[in-house]
N, C-alpha and C positions, 0 to 999 in steps of 0.2 A: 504494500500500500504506500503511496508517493507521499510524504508531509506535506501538510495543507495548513493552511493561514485559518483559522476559525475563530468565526466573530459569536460569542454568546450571550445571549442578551436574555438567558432565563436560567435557572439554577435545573431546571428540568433538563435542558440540551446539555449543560455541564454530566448531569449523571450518563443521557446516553452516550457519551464521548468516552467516559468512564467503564462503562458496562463492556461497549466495544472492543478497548483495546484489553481488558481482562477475558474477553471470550478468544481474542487472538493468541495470547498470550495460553490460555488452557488447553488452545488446540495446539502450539508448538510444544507444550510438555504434553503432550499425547501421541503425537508425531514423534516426539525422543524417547518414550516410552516406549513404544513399538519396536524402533529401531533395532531398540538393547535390549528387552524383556527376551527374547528364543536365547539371545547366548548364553546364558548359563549351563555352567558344567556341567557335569558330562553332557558332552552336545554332540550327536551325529545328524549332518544334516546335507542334501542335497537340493542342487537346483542347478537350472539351466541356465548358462549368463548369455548374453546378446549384445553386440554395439550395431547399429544401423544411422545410417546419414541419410539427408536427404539430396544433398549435394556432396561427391563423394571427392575427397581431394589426398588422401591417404591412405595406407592400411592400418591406418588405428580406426576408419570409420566402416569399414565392414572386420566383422570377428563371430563366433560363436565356438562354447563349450560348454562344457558338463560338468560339474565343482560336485565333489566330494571331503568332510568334513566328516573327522572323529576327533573332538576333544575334550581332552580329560586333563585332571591338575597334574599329575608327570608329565606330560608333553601330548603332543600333537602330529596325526597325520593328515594331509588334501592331496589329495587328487584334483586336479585342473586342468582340464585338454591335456595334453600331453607332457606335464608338467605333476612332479612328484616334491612336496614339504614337507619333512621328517623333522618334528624338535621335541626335546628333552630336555633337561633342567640345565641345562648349559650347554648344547650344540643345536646347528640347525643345518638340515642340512637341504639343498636343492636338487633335483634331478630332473634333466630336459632328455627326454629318449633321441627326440631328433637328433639332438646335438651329440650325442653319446660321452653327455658331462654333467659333471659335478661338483655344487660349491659350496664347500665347509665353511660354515660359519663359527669363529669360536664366542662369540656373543651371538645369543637366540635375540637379543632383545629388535634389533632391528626389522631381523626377519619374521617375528611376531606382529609388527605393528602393519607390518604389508597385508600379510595374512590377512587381520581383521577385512581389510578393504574387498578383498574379494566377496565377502559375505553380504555385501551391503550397504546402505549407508552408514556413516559413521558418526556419530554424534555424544560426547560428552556429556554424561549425564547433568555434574555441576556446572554446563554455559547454559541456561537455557537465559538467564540474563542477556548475555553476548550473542548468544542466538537469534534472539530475538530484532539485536541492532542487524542484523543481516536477512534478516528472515520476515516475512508474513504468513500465517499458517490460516487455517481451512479444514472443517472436518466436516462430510454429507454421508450418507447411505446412502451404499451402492442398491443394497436389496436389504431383506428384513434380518439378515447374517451378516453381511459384509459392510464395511465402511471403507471410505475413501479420505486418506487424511494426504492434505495437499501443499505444500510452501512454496512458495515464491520468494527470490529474491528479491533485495530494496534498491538492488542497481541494476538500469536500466542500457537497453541500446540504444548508442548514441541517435537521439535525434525519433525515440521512437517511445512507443509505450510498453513494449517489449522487455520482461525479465531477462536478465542474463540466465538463470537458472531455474528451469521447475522440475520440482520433485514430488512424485505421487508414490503412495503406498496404501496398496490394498490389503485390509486384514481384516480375521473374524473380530467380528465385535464383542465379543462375550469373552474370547480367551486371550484377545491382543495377538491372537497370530498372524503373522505375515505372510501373503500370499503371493504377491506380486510387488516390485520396486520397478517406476520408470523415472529416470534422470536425464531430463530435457538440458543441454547444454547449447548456449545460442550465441552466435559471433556474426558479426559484418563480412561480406568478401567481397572488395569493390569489381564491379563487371565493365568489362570497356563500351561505348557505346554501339559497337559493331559486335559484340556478342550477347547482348541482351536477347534479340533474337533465336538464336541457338538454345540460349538459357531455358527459352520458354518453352521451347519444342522440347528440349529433354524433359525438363518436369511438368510442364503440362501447368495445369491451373494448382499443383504446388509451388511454381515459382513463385516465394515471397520477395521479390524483386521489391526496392524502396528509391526513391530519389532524394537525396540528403542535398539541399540547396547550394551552388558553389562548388559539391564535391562530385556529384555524376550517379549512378547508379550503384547499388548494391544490391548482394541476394544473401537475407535472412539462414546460414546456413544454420540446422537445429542437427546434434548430433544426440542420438537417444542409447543409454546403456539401460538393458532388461534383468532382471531377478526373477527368476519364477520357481520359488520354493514348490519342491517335490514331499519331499520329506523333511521334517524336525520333530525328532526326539530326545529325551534327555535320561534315559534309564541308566541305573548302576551295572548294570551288567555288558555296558559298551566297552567294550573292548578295542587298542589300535589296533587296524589290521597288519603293518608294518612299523618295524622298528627301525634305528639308524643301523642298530646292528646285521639289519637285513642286507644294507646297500652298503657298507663300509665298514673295513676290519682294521686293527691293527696286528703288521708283522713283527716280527723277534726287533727291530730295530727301533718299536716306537712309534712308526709311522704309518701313517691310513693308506691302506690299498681297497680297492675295489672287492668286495665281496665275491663269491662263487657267484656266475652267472651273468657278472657283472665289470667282468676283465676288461673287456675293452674301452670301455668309460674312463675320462679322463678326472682329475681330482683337480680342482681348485680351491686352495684354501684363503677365507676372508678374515684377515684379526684383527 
């Protein structure tokens, strides 16, 4: 929501002004609520990730995988496309099959904090103050189960009414589980006046094409990353299904080699 000049001229308009931004303010601790409420330990959980554009200008803007999640307070394993995260109470370890490598961490903590991000969005329980300088929240039902809780960012595209970010999360209403995360990310990409044309033909009546006065044309690129929880569970009997000791040994000298099966992988260590 943009700040506004507000002129009040009754103690009645003072309270709706009031009530407002405390309904905003309940909807972003519901939205940070959600966020964080499934991770709790033991957590095994799966879901499909997705990045899609609508103007594609990278390979960061098409991607899709399959995220698997076991964890528990010894350590943690994910599964991630084709990407393997082993950690325990002091290493962490990486594994890319393609690449047929590996990278030791000897502080987990870094590699922890990545982790998180693939799950989700990310959100501090104690900022929902500073949250809020950033953020405008939103909570409707979707159906008589589901709700839809919604933020928008407080800064805008230049020159537009356009958030730089929206973020939606679909969950049950009754247990705060999370169903669905979509994360709208929105930038400017100036268009030359000779390919505005082209522009329109490729996307059709999605070109958000804009004209910024003095500066020429622009196309609204929205790049969207998807969550769509399969499964969360949090039972005691979760078990990792691999340990580091699966993927890396140490020989008579001290040093980490490559487990049975796993010879041809190269080691890289990070300290």
């Amino acid at each position: 929501m943009r700040k506004k000049s507000l002129i009040i001229f009754f103690n009645l308009a003072s309270v709706i002004v009031f009530a407002q931004k405390q309904d905003s303010l309940a909807s972003l601790r519901e939205f940070v609520s959600v966020c964080n409420a499934y991770k709790q330990v033991p957590l095994h959980l799966s879901l499909d990730y997705s990045i899609t554009a609508n103007f594609i200008t990278g390979e960061e803007d098409t991607m899709k995988a399959q995220g698997e999640f076991f964890i528990k307070p010894e350590g943690s394993y994910i599964r991630f496309g084709e990407m393997e995260q082993i950690v325990n109470d002091s290493l962490a370890l990486i594994i890319s099959d393609q690449l047929q490598q590996m990278i030791l961490y000897m502080n987990a903590g870094q590699v922890v904090s990545q982790m998180k991000a693939l799950m989700g969005m990310q959100v501090p329980d104690s900022s929902i103050v500073n949250f809020s300088k950033r953020y405008t929240g939103s909570i409707n039902l979707k159906d008589k189960d589901v709700s839809l809780a919604q933020v928008n960012s407080r800064g805008f595209l230049y020159s537009t009414d356009l958030p730089k970010e929206t973020i939606e999360i679909e969950y049950l209403s009754k247990t705060k589980t999370p169903l669905k995360v979509t994360m709208v990310k929105r930038n400017l990409i100036p268009i030359s006046d000779a390919d505005t044309a082209a522009v329109r033909s490729q996307l059709g009546k999605s070109a958000a094409l804009i004209t910024i006065k003095d500066r020429g044309y622009f196309l609204v690129k929205e790049q969207t990353s998807t969550f769509i929880y399969k499964k969360i569970e949090h039972d005691e009997k979760i078990q990792l299904p691999v340990m580091i000791s699966d993927r890396i040994i140490k020989n008579n000298s001290g040093e980490y080699i490559p487990a049975k099966g796993f010879e041809a992988y190269r080691i890289d260590q990070n300290f």
